[in-house]
C-alpha positions, 0 to 999 in steps of 0.5 A: 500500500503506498502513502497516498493509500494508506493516508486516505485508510486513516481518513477513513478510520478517522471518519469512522470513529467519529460517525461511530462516536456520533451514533453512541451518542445519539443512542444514549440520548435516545435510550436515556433514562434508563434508571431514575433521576436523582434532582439535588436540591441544596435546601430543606423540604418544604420551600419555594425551591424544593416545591418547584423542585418536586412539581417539575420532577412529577412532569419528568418521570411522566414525560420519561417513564422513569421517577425523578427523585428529589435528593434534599441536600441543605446546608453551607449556603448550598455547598453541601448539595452543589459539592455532591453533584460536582463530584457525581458522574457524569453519566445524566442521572445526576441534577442540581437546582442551584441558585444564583449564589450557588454558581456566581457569588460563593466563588467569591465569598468563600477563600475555599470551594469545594466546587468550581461552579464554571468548570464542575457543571454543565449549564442546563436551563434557568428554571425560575425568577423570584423578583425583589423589590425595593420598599420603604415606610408607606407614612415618611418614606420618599415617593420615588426612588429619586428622593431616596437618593437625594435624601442620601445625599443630603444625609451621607451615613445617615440611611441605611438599607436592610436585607436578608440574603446575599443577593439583596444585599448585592443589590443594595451594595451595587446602588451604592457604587452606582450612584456614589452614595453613603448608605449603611446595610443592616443585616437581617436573617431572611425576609421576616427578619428584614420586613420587621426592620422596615416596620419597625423603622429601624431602616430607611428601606428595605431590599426584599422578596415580593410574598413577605411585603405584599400584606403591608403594601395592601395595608399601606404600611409600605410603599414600594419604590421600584423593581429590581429588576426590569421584568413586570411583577404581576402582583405589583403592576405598573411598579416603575423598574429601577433602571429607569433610575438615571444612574442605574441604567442596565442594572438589574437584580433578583434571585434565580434558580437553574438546573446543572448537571456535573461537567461531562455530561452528554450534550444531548442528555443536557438538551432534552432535560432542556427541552422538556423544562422548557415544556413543562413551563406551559403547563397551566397547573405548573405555572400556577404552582409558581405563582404560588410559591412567588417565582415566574417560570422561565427558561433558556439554552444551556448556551444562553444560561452558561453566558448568564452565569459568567456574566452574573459572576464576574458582575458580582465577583466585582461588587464583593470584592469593593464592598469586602465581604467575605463569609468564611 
């Protein structure tokens, strides 16, 4: 056999394990699941997200023919349930449901991970948006956010804002910078906590969950401002968006969830738990779950979720690093 034939012989072979490895890989898509699906959820039963969880893992084991098992894994502000499945195998039958501090903020709040939210997981699909808002005291607090900022101008240190999680703590950490303004945060543990420290007047505002508020804003005990973000609240409509907010143009904040599943995971694998998420947020009786539960339904590419997520992590590794927090 001379050269020139024993070259095109390696194409052909070369060419050959390819179209092998393709069809391997279109037949285990096609074959999978073949067992059950083990969802990790990094949060105590009974929450909005464990809700959301076992809601949209009844629609997969029906669509599938195999059961989608919710696996509650709580604790270390989600690193317990996202260092699990980052060292699981990659094999599909492995999922999270993170939140946004799981994959772009505990990077840079921990000296130390267990995991490395862009290079341990393969992005699936964003599965859920909880909107935040920004209120005040319906009797003494501004009527805009405009005079929100002058009157922390006029008074540098002397407003301060409460929140209770690190995302809403973010937000008012990143106005701050925006807007070159001196306001004070006061830590409170969730949103009873911070919802208090407005009723109590403890705090100029509050940076909040939309549930928590509502029955005050019906009593007119608080006034919401704006939005954080530039989606409409159905429970609050015609609620002006921060970025309206000469200054704060672009910017936008809210908690979010999302499935992964570990690095390595078969791509086709991944884009059709995709594509049935996406599905699944038409259903009538599943958006209504969401509601309930204070989350909008929503879904992208795993493409599209992967560029959010580094996007949102070098936004929020920015703003931890200026404002110095650190949780270990």
């Amino acid at each position: 056999m001379n050269k020139s034939s024993k070259a095109v012989a390696r194409s052909l072979a070369t060419i050959g394990a390819i179209g092998a490895l393709v069809l391997s890989s279109v037949a285990f898509a096609q074959a999978w699941p073949a067992r059950p699906v083990r969802m990790v959820v990094p949060f105590p039963a009974g929450g909005p997200s464990d809700v959301l969880a076992r809601v949209v893992g009844e629609k997969m084991s029906q669509a599938w023919g195999q059961q989608v098992l919710v696996d509650n894994r709580p604790g270390a502000n989600t690193i317990i349930g996202a260092e699990a499945v980052a060292k699981a195998s990659p094999d599909g039958y492995t999922i999270l449901l993170a939140i946004d501090s799981t994959l772009t903020m505990n990077q840079s709040l921990y000296s130390k991970l267990p995991y490395d939210p862009i290079r341990d997981f393969a992005p699936i699909t964003i599965t859920g948006l909880s909107p935040i808002i920004l209120a005040v005291d319906g009797a003494t607090g501004p009527r805009s956010v405009a005079e929100l900022i002058q009157r922390a101008k006029a008074n540098p240190g002397k407003i301060n804002f409460g929140a209770g999680t690190i995302t809403t703590q973010l937000a008012g950490e990143s106005m701050k910078r925006l807007l070159g303004i001196d306001i004070t945060y006061v830590p409170y543990k969730g949103s009873p906590g911070t919802v208090q420290g407005l009723l109590s007047n403890d705090v100029t505002f509050i940076i909040d969950g939309v549930t928590s508020s509502v029955p005050h804003v019906k009593s007119g005990k608080f006034r919401v401002l704006a939005s954080m973000s530039n989606r409409p609240i159905t429970a609050m409509p015609g609620l002006p968006n921060i970025n309206e907010t000469p200054g704060l143009s672009g910017f936008e904040s809210m908690v979010w969830l999302g499935f992964v599943a570990p690095a390595g995971t078969a791509g086709d694998v991944v884009n059709k738990i995709s594509q049935e998420f996406a599905r699944i947020i038409t259903l009538a009786d599943v958006r209504e779950k969401y509601a309930a539960s204070g989350l909008e339904p929503v879904a992208n590419t795993p493409a599209e979720f992967g560029a959010y997520i580094r996007r949102e992590s070098e936004r929020n590794a920015k703003v931890i690093k200026e404002a110095g927090i650190k949780l270990d």
